[in-house]
C-alpha positions as CSV (number, residue, x, y, z in Angstrom):
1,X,143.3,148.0,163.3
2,X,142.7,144.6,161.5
3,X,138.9,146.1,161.3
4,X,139.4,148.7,159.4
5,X,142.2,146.8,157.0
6,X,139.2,144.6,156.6
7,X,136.6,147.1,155.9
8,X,139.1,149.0,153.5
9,X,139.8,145.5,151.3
10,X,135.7,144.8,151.5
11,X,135.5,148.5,149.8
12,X,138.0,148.0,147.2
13,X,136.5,144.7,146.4
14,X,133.2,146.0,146.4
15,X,134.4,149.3,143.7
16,X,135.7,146.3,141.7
17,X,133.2,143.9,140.9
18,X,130.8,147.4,140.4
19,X,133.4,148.6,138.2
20,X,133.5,145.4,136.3
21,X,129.6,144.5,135.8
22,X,129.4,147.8,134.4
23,X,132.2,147.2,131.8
24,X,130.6,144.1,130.9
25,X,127.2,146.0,130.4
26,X,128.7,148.4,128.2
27,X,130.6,145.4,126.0
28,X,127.0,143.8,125.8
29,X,125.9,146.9,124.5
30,X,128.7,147.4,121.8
31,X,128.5,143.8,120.7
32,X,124.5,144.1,120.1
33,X,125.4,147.2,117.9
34,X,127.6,145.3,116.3
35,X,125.1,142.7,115.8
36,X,122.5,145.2,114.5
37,X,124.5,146.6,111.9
38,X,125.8,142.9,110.0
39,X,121.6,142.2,110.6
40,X,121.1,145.7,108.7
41,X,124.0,145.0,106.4
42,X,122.0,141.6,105.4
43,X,118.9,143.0,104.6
């Protein structure tokens, strides 16, 4: 029983920190965009 409630938590931990790095890739993303345009905006 305390196997599987650890295996359960590992998963959820697991989906989390996935979930999150991609969040922070897509942020990265937006905030390069954002970059581009006050660059373009410059010029």
């Amino acid at each position: 029983m305390k196997r599987m409630m650890l295996l359960m938590v590992v998963m959820l931990l697991s989906a989390a920190v996935l979930g999150g790095c991609n969040t922070m890739h897509g942020a990265g993303e937006d905030i390069s965009e954002g970059g581009q345009a006050i660059q373009n905006a410059a010029d």
